[in-house]
Every structure is written in structure tokens, then in C-alpha cells.
C-alpha positions in Angstrom: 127.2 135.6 11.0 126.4 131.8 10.3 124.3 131.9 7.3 121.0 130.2 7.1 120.2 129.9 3.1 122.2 127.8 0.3 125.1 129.2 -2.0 127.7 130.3 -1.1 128.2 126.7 1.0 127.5 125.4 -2.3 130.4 127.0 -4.6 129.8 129.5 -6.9 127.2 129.7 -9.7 130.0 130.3 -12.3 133.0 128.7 -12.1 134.6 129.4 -8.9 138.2 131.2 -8.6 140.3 128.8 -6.1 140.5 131.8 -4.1 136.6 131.8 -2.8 137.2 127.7 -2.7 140.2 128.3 -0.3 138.7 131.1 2.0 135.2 128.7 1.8 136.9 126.1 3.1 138.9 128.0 5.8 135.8 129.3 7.0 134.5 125.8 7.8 137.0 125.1 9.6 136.7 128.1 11.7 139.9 129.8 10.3 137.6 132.8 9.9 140.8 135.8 9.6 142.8 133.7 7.4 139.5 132.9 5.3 139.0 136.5 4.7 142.4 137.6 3.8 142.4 135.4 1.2 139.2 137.2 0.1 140.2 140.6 0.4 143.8 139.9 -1.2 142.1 138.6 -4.2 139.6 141.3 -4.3 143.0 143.4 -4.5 144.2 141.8 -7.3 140.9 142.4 -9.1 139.0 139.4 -9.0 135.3 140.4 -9.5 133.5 137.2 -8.8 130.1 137.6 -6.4 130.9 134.5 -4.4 134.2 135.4 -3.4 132.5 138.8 -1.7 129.8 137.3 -0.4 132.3 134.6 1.6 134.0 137.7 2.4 131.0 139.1 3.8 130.2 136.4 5.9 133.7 136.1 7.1 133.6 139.9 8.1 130.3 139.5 10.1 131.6 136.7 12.3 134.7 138.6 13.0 132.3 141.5 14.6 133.4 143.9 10.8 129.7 144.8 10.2 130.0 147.8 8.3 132.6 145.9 5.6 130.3 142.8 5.9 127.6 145.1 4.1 130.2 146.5 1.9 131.5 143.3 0.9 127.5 141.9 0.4 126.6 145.2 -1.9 129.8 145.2 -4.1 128.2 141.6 -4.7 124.8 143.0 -5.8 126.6 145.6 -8.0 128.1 142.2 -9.8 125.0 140.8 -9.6 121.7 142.6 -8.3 119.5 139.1 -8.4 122.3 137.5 -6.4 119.7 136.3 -3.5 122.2 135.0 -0.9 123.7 138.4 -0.4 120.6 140.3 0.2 119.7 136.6 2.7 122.8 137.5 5.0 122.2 141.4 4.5 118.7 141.2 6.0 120.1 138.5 8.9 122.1 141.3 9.3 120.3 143.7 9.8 117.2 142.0 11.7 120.3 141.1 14.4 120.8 144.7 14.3 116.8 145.9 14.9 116.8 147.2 11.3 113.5 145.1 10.9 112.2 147.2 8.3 115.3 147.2 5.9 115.4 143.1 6.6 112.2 142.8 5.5 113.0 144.7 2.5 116.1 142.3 1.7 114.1 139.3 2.7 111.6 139.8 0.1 114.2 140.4 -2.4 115.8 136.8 -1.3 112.8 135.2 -1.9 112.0 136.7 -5.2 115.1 136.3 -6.8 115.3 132.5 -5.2 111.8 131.1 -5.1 112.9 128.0 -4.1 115.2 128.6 -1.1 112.7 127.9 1.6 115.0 129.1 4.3 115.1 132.6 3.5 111.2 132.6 3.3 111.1 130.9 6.8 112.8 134.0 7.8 110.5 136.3 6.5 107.6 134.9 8.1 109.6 135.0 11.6 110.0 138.6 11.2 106.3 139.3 10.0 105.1 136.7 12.9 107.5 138.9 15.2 105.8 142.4 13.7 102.3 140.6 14.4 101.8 140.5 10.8 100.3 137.0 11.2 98.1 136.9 8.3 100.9 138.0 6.1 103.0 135.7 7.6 101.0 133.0 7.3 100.8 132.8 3.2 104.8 132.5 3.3 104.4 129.4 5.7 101.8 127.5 4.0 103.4 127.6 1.0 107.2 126.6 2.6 105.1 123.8 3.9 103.8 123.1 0.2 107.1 122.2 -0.8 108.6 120.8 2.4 105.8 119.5 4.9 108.5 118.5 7.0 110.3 122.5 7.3 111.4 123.0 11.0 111.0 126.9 11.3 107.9 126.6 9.2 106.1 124.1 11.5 106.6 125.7 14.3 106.2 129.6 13.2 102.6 128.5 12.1 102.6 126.8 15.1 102.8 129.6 17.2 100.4 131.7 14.9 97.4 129.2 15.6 98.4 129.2 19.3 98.0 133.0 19.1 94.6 132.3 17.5 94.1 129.7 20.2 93.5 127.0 17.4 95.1 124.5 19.7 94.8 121.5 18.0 96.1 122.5 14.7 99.0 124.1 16.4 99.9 121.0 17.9 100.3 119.0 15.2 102.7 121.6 13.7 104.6 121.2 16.3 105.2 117.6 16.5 105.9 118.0 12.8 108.6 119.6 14.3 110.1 117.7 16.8 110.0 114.5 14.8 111.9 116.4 12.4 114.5 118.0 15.0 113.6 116.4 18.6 115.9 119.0 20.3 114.5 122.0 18.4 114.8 124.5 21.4 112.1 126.8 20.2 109.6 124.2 19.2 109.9 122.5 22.7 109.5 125.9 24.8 106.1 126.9 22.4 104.8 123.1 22.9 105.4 123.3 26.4 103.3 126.9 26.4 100.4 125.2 24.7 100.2 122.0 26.6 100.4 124.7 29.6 97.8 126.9 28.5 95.6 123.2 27.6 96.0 122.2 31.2 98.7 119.6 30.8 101.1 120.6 33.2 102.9 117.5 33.4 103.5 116.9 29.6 104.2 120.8 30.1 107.5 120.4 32.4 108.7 117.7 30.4 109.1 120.0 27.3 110.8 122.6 29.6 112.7 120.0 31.6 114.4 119.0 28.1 115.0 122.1 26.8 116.9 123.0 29.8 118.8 119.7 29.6 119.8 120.5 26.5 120.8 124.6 27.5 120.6 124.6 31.1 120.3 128.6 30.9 117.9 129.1 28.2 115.9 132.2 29.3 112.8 131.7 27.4 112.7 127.6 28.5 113.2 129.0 32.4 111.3 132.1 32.3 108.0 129.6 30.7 108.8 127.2 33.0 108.3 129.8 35.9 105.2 130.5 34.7 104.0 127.0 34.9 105.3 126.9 38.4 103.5 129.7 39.3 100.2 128.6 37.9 100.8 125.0 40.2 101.3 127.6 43.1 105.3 126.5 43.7 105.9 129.7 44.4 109.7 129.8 45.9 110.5 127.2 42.7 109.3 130.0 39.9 111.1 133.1 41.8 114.0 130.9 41.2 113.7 130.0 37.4 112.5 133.5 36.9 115.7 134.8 38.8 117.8 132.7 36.6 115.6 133.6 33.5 116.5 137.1 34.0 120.6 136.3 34.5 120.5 134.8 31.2 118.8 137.6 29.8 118.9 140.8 31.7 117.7 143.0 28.7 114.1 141.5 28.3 111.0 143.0 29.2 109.3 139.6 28.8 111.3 137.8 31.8 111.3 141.9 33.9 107.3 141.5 33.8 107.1 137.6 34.8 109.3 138.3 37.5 107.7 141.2 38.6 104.2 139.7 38.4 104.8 137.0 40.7 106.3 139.2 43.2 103.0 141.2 43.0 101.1 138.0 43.1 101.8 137.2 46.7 102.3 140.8 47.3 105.9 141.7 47.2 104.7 145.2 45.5 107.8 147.0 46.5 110.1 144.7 45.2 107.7 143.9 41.8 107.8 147.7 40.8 111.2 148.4 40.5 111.6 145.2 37.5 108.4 147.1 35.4 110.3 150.5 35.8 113.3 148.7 34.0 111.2 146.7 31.5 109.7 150.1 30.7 113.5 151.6 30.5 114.5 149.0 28.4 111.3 149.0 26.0 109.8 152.1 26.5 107.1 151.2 23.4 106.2 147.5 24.8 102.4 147.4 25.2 103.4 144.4 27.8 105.0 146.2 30.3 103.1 149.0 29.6 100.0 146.6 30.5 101.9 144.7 33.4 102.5 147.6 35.2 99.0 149.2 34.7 97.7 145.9 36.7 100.6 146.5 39.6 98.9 150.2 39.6 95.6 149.2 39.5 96.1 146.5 42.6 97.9 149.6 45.0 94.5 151.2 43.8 96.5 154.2 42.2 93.9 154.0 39.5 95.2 157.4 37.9 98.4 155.7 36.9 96.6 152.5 36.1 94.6 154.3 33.5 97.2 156.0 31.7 99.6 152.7 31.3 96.5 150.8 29.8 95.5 153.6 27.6 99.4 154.2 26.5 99.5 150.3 26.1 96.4 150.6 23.7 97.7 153.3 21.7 101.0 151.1 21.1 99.2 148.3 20.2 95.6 149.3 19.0 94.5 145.6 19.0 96.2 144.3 22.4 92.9 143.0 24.1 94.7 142.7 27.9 94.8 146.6 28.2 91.5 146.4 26.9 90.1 144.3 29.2 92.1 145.8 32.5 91.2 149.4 31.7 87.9 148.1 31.1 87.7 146.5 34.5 88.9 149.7 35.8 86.3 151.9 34.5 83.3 149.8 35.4 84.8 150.0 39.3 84.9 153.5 39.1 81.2 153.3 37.7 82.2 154.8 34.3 80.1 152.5 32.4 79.9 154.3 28.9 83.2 153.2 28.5 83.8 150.4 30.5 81.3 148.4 29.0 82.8 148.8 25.7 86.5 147.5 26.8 84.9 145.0 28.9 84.0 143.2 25.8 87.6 142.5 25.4 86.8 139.9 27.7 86.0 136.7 25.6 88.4 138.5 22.7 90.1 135.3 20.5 93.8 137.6 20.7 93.2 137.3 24.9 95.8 135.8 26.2 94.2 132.9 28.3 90.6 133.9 26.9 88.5 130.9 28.6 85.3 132.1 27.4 84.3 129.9 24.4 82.2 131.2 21.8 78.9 129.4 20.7 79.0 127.4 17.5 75.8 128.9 15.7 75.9 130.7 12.5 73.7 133.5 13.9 75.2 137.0 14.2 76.5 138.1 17.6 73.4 140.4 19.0 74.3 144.2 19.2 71.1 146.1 20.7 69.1 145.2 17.6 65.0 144.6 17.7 64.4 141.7 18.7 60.9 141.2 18.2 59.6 138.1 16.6 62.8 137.0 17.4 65.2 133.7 18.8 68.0 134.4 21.3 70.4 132.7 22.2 72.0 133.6 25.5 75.5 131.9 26.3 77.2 131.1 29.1 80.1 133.2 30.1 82.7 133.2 33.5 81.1 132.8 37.0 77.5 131.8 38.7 78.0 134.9 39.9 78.1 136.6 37.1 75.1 134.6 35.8 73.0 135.3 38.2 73.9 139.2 38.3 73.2 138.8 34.5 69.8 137.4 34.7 68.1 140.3 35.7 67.6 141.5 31.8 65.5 138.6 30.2 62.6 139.6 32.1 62.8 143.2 31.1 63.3 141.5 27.3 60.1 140.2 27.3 58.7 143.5 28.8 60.1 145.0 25.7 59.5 142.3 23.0 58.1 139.0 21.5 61.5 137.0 21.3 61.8 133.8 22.2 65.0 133.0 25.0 67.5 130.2 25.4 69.8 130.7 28.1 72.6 128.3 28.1 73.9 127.9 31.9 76.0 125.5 34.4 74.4 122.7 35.6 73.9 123.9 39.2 72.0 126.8 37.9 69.8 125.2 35.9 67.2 124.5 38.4 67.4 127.9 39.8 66.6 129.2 36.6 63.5 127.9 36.1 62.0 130.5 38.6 63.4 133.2 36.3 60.7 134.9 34.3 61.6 135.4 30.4 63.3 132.5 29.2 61.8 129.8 27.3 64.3 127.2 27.4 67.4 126.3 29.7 70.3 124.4 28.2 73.0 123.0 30.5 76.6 123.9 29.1 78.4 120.8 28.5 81.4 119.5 25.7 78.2 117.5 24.6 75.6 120.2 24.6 74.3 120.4 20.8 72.4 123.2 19.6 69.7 123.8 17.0 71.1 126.3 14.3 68.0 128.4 14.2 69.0 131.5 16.3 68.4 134.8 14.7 71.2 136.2 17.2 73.3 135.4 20.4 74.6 137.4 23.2 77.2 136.4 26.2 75.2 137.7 29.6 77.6 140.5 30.5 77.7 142.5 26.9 73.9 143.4 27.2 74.7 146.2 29.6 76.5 147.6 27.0 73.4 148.0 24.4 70.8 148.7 27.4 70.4 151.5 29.1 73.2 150.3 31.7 76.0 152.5 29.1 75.3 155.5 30.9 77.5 156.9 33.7 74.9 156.4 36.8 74.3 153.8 39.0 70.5 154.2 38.7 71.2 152.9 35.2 71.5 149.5 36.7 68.3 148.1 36.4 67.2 146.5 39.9 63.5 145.0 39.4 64.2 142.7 43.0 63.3 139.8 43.2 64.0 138.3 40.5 64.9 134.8 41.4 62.8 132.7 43.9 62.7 128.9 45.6 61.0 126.5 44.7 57.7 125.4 47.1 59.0 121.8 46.9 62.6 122.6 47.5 61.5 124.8 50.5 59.2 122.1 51.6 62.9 120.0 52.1 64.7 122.4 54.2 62.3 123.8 56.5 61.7 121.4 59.2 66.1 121.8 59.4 65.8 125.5 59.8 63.8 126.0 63.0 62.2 129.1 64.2 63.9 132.3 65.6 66.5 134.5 63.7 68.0 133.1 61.1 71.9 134.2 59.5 73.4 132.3 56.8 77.6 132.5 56.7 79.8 132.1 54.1 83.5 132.4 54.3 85.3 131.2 51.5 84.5 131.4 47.5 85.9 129.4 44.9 89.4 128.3 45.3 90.5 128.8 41.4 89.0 132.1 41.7 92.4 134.6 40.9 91.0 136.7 44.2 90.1 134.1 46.4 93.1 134.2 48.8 92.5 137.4 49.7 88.3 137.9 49.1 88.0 135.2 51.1 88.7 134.5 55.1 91.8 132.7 55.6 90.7 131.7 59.7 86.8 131.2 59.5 87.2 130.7 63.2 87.8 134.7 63.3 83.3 134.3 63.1 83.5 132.8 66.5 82.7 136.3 67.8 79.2 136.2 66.4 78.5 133.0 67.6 78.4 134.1 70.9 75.3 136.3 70.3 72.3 135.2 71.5 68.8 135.1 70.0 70.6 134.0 66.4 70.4 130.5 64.4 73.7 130.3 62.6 73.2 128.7 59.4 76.5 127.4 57.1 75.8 127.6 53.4 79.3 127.1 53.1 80.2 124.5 50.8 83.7 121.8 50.7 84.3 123.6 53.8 87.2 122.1 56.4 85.8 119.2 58.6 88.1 120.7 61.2 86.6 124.4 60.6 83.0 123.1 61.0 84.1 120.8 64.2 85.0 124.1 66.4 82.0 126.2 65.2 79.5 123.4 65.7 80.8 123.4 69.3 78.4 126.4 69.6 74.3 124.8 69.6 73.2 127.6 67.7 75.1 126.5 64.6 74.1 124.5 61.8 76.4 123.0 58.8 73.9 122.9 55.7 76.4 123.6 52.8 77.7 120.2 52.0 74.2 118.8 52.0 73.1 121.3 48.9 73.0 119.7 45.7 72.7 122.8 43.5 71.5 126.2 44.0 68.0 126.0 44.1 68.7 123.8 47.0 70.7 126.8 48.2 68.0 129.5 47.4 65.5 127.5 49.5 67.6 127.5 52.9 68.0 131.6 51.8 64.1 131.8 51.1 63.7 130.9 55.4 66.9 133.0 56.7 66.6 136.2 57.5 70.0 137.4 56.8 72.9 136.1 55.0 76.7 137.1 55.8 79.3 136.3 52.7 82.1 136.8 51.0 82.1 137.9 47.8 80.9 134.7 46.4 77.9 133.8 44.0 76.1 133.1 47.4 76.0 136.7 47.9 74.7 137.1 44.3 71.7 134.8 45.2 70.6 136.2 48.2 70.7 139.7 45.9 68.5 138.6 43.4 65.9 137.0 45.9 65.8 140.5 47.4 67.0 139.3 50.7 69.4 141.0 53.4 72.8 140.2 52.6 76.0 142.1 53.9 78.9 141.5 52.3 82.3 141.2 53.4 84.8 142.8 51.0 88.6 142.3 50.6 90.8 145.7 50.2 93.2 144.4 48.0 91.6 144.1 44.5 88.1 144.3 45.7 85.7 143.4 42.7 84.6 146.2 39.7 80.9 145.4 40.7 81.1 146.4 44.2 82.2 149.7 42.9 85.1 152.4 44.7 84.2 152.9 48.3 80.2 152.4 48.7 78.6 150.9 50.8 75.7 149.8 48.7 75.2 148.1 45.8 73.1 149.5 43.2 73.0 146.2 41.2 71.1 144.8 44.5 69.3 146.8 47.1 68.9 144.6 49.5 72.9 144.5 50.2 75.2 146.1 52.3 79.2 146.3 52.0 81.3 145.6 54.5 84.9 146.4 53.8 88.4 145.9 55.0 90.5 148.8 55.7 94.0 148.9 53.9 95.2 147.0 57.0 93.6 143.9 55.3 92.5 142.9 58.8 89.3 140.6 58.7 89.0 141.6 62.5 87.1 145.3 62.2 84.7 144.2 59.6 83.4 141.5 61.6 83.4 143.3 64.7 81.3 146.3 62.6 78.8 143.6 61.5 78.8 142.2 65.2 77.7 145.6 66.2 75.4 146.0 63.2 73.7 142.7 64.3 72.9 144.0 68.1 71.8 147.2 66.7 69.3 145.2 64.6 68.0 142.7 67.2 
């Protein structure tokens, strides 16, 4: 066991027998069985001196003789009880051994019997950071970084505690304190290349990786990251390989068992994912991780049972882990258990989320829970999707219905225009780094938690409230579009939804030619609302004269809402297209992927209580785009 603190490198306190010199000096030199033969012979002869057994101690721990190690260390502390670098290399010992709380223990009694030694602190905080004690943890760093701003392991274990809290910037800077300190610091480099990962800066990312790896080509936690990041830029074959290698390093750790095993589900290598999750759960059977990964790998096979009680077993593990909050959430509300669902759903926007990209608002005004609003000013922030806006919207109305408050709904810019048809709100803000707001809110709410404090918490669809329409066009903006449009029936397509959508390969259609089919109907205007679609796409349906490319001509989605105003009937993916045509109380059939169909589309319907004017459409677990167009196709002749 190397130690980590300062005296016994440093001689004895008293005067030091020649003995403990000899064996000390042996020991640096690697001699490590001589160095503790000398220690034990003159143990033999009676020499009671605390530095000669703690050099014995350490020189029985590197030899693999734990149990005389300890022996050696505590006939130390019977010499001398305050002696703190015997209980520093007795709680190394025993954190290397799992013993975390007897460490602690001897960690604390390090510290307090050497106030000063800053590396035995440093390891208490690691051990509280690695117990999720973070607060606790915290008071030890700031004040190692008191006395030495410039402390490696302090830096970058507060680092990784502001990460956690996703305080970015601060984190940073702790961790260059670091590496202009100790450039090759291992651990530092892997946690900045996290967080300029999780900041978008994947290039500065790989470079941190790139040189941990040059400096320990088989560093698991450098590879296993630097999978990850692969597999976020969609080099799929590059971050099987790193995470292969991550996991010959290290075999034993759930961490690298789960990232392997997700990106095998990810492009749907199930069979092969499962198996890793099963050992990540033999080897950890209490990891709220795996517990959580394979809940998701459960949840996608749609073998919700099992799904339900990972995340729930994940929860009681780790009462605060907001990721099995969040998934069983999701799971509830597709199974229309809403009492529930809504409650873990607002694990969404959760600081402790891993990834949370939902920023909060920077008012001082209290987060709004289902009080009384009358009298009132609300702010309502922007949160995820336009989809999930629009689905949202519905409420403000029926605010109004129920009280005098006064609405500010904060939305994306290509909303904002739409939204001015919406009954209810006051004022709309568009969300923007820039956007500055008046500090005079009695509360704020993000769109998706006021389900939870209106009547939507109950376990019934016909909670949902459904006053349709509530979202129009604009006469000038129809005014635009409608000499385009033509006479006769009207069907507006959509094929494809957002590409950074985590669904979108599969809610989407992969070959938008597969809607050649419908195009052959007669009596039907074809109308694309489909927007960055492929030129290529667009040239072999516009071969047909009853087809029309509008999407890349509208400018936002009141531009969009117009051309829907004048169709008759709009087929879509799951896209916030789909939404729109909803809430205008317009046909709209949707086309629904098998494989991880979305929570608000509930389990098997094919209706959608959130909007009665849709109808579901969905694949069969073939995943074959093939029958659901031909069932609309016949759906279509049945109607004309």
C-alpha cells in the first residue's frame, strides 16, 4: 500500500531508531521484504517506537500481509492513539477493501488528530463524494482549498460535485486548477472530458480522452467515456469497440456492463444487450444504475411488468436517483396511470438528472403547485418539444375560466405567432439566452407539471381535458396559402420528425417513397408539410401532379396552421405537426412506431383522448411501415 499522507516518509516524530531509518529507506528502494524484516526483527528485540510499526505496516500491505498490516498499524496506536498516519493507511486500507464505513471512521480520526495534513482530508471527501454525501463532502474541500488553492484531488473532487449539480462553469475552472497543477492527472482529464461532453464540445471532449489514453492506453473509465461520446456523434462500430475494451480492462464494473449494454439496445441488439445488465446486476446486485438500465431495456421489449419493478427497486436503493424516477414515470403515464405518473414525471427537469436539458427560470417567485391563483401573475416556462407545447396549451384557457390571473407563457420562436390565437395568455415571450424577465411573478409553472395539480391526476382518460379547438390560423396567414392549395380533397403528409429526437429513427419513415401507394389514388391533393425534407425524396413524389411540396416554404407554425386550416386531412408521424392539426380540431391519423411508441399515445388505442379529432395508426411488432400505410390507403377509399 503506497501511502498518500506525510510521516512516516518524513522520519519519526521522536528521535528515530536506525532500525525504522534502514527499513524506510529499503522500502524506497523497493526492497519491500528486506524492509520489513528489519522491522519485525527489531520489534523482536523490543523496540517500541510508533514509526518503526507503522513502516512495518506499510511494508506488510504492499507485500499482500493485510491482516499484520492492521496489526502492525494498531500496536502503533496503542503507543500512540493520536498517531494520525496509522489510522491514514488503516482507512486506505480498508476503503481498498469495501470497508467504507470503518475508513470513514479512521479518516476522520486522521484529520482530527492532523489538521493540517490536507491529503488525508482529500480522502475523506472522495469517500463521502463516492457515498453521495456531496454536501458533507463539500465543507472538507473548501477548506483543503483554503489552505492549498492549488490541491489536485481537491480541485477536481469539487469538480465533479458541481458537475453533479450541473454548475458547469464553476466545475470547470476546478478542473483546470487541476491540470495546470498535474497536466496528466488521469482522473481530472476523464471528468473534464465528461463535462465538455455533456456542454456540447465534443471535439475539446476527445482530446481529454485521447490524452488520457496516451498516457494509459487501457484506462477503462477514459475508454468506457470516450464510448459514450462516440455514441452520442453516432460512430457506432468505434464506441462498441472502446466499450469492448473498456470492459477487458475492467470486467467487474457495472458502469462499463450498462454502457455496453445500452448501446447494443440502442441500435437494437436486445439479445445481446441483456445478458451484460444480468451480470452488472450479478456483480452489484444493490446498483440503482443497473437496476435503472435494465428497467429501460424492459420497458423498450414492452415487458412493462419487469420495467416497473427494476425502476421501483432502483428507487428504493437510491430514494433520490431522478432517472428511475423519470423512466417509471414515463411508464405509468403510457399505461394511463396518471395519479402516479404525473408525480415521477416531474423528475423530468430534476437538477440531479443526468443530462437534465430543461433550464429553470431565473425569477424569485415560488414554483406554482395548484395554489389559487386569482388576482394573480404566472409565469409559464418553456419546457422540451413544440409538441409538447402545443399539447400543453390547452390549460390557460381553462385558467382564465377558473380565475383572474394574469399569463406569460414563455415559448420558441416558431410558436410564438401561433400562440397568439390562443385564448388566456396575456403576454408571449420568445425563449432566448437573451430573454430578460420582469421579477414580478407571484409563481411559475413548466407546461407539463399542471396536469399533475388539475384534474388530469386521476386514473381516466376523460380526465384529459379536450375543449377542441383550441388553436386557429390566422385570416392573413390563410389569405397567403390559399390560392396554393386548390380545390378538391385535400391530405397533408409528414414523414419524418426531428432528427435529434432520441426516437426519431424509428418514429419516423426511413423510405418516404413507401407513400407512393397513396399517391396513386385519385380524387386526392397531396399536400407536403414536410419540412428539410430530401430534394431527392420530394423529386420522385412530385413526379405524381397531385403532389405539392409546401414544407420548406413555411416560416413558422402559424404559417403551418394555415395550410392545415384548408386540408381536410393530415397524415404524420408522431411529430408536433400531428400536435397542431390536434389542437385545431382537425382529422389527423397518426402513424405510430412499435418500438418505444410515445407515453401520450397511450398502450394499444387507437384514439387519443388528449385530441379527438385523431386516429392511431400503428405498426405491428414486425416494425413494417408497409401494413399501416396500406390500412390508411384502405381507410382513405372507405372515406371518399
Amino acid at each position: 500500500m503506497v501511502k498518500r499522507a506525510k510521516s512516516a516518509e518524513t522520519g519519526s516524530r521522536n528521535e528515530a531508531p536506525t532500525s525504522s531509518a534502514q527499513a524506510l529507506q529499503l522500502l524506497q528502494q523497493g526492497q519491500t521484504f528486506e524492509a520489513l524484516q528489519i522491522c519485525i526483527n527489531a520489534l523482536q528485540q523490543g523496540q517500541r517506537n510508533v514509526d518503526l510499526s507503522n513502516v512495518a505496516g506499510v511494508c506488510a500491505a504492499k507485500l499482500g500481509e493485510h491482516a499484520l498490516a492492521e496489526q502492525l498499524w494498531r500496536h502503533a496506536l496503542e503507543l500512540n492513539p493520536t498517531y494520525a498516519q496509522a489510522w491514514f493507511n488503516l482507512a486506505l486500507m480498508h476503503e481498498k477493501a469495501g470497508e467504507f464505513l470503518e475508513a470513514e471512521i479512521e479518516y476522520l480520526r486522521a484529520v482530527g488528530f492532523d489538521p493540517g495534513n490536507t491529503d488525508a482530508e482529500a480522502m475523506l471527501a472522495r469517500l463521502l463524494v463516492r457515498a453521495g454525501r456531496h454536501d458533507e463532502a463539500e465543507v472538507h474541500l473548501r477548506r483543503i482549498l483554503s489552505v492549498d488553492p492549488d490541491h489536485v484531488q481537491g480541485n477536481t473532487n469539487l469538480g465533479l460535485i458541481l458537475f453533479n449539480r450541473c454548475q458547469y462553469q464553476e466545475a470547470e475552472q476546478h478542473y483546470l486548477k487541476t491540470l495546470a497543477v498535474a497536466p496528466d492527472d488521469l482522473t481530472c482529464l476523464v471528468n473534464m472530458g465528461v463535462l465538455l461532453a455533456a456542454t456540447d464540445r465534443h471535439d475539446q471532449a476527445e482530446k481529454c480522452y485521447m490524452h488520457a489514453l496516451e498516457l494509459e492506453p487501457e484506462n477503462p473509465m477514459a475508454l468506457t467515456n470516450y464510448g459514450l461520446l462516440l455514441e452520442k456523434s453516432a460512430r457506432l462500430a468505434e464506441a462498441e469497440n472502446y466499450q469492448r475494451r473498456a470492459l477487458a480492462a475492467w470486467g467487474h464494473s457495472e458502469q462499463i456492463l450498462c454502457n455496453l449494454a445500452n448501446l447494443l439496445s440502442g441500435y437494437r441488439r436486445e439479445e445481446e444487450a441483456e445478458p451484460y445488465l444480468l451480470m452488472a446486476l450479478q456483480i452489484n446486485p444493490e446498483s440503482a444504475f443497473a437496476h435503472t438500465n435494465y428497467g429501460v431495456l424492459m420497458s423498450n421489449l414492452q415487458r412493462d411488468a419487469e420495467a416497473e419493478l427494476h425502476f421501483r427497486k432502483a428507487m428504493e436503493l437510491k430514494a433520490d436517483y431522478m432517472l428511475a424516477q423519470l423512466n417509471l414515470g414515463l411508464l405509468q403515464l403510457a399505461q394511463g396511470r396518471f395519479a402516479e405518473g404525473w408525480v415521477n414525471y416531474e423528475a423530468r427537469y430534476d437538477p440531479r438528472l443526468p443530462d437534465n436539458g430543461i433550464p429553470l427560470p431565473e425569477v424569485s417567485a415560488p414554483q406554482w403547485h395548484g395554489e389559487d391563483l386569482d388576482g394573480k401573475k404566472l409565469l409559464v416556462w418553456s419546457e422540451q418539444g413544440y409538441g409538447d407545447q402545443i399539447q400543453c396549451s390547452r390549460y390557460f384557457p381553462l385558467f382564465k375560466q377558473r380565475w383572474d390571473v394574469d399569463i406569460t407563457l414563455v415559448c420558441r420562436g416558431p410558436l410564438v405567432t401561433l400562440f397568439e390565437t390562443l385564448a388566456g395568455v396575456d403576454k408571449t415571450r420568445t425563449q432566448s439566452p437573451e430573454l430578460l424577465l420582469a421579477d414580478d411573478f407571484d409563481y411559475w409553472v413548466m407546461p407539463f407539471s399542471i396536469p399533475l395539480y388539475w384534474d388530469t391526476n386521476r386514473d381516466a382518460p376523460e380526465a384529459i381535458p379536450a375543449n377542441i379547438p383550441y388553436l386557429s390560423a390566422t385570416p392573413q396567414s390563410i389569405s397567403r396559402w390559399q390560392a396554393r392549395l386548390g380545390e378538391g380533397y385535400k391530405v397533408g403528409l409528414v414523414w419524418r420528425g426531428n432528427p435529434h429526437h432520441h426516437n426519431n429513427k424509428w418514429r419516423s419513415l426511413n423510405d418516404p417513397v413507401q407513400l407512393m401507394t397513396l399517391l396513386e389514388m385519385e380524387g386526392i391533393r397531396f399536400v407536403s408539410l414536410q419540412q428539410r425534407a430530401d430534394s431527392v425524396v420530394i423529386d420522385k413524389l412530385s413526379k405524381h401532379t397531385n403532389f405539392i411540396h409546401l414544407g420548406d416554404e413555411l416560416e413558422d407554425f402559424a404559417d403551418t396552421a394555415a395550410v392545415i386550416s384548408q386540408l381536410d386531412l393530415v397524415i404524420a408521424v408522431d411529430t408536433a405537426v400531428a400536435h397542431l392539426t390536434g389542437a385545431m380540431g382537425k382529422p389527423c391519423w397518426v402513424m405510430l412506431p412499435y418500438y418505444r411508441s410515445d407515453w401520450r399515445w397511450l398502450r394499444e388505442r387507437t384514439d387519443s383522448p388528449w385530441y379527438p379529432t385523431i386516429r392511431l395508426f400503428r405498426q405491428g411488432e414486425d416494425e413494417d411501415w408497409q401494413p399501416v400505410i396500406a390500412a390508411i390507403k384502405r381507410e382513405l377509399q372507405a372515406l371518399l
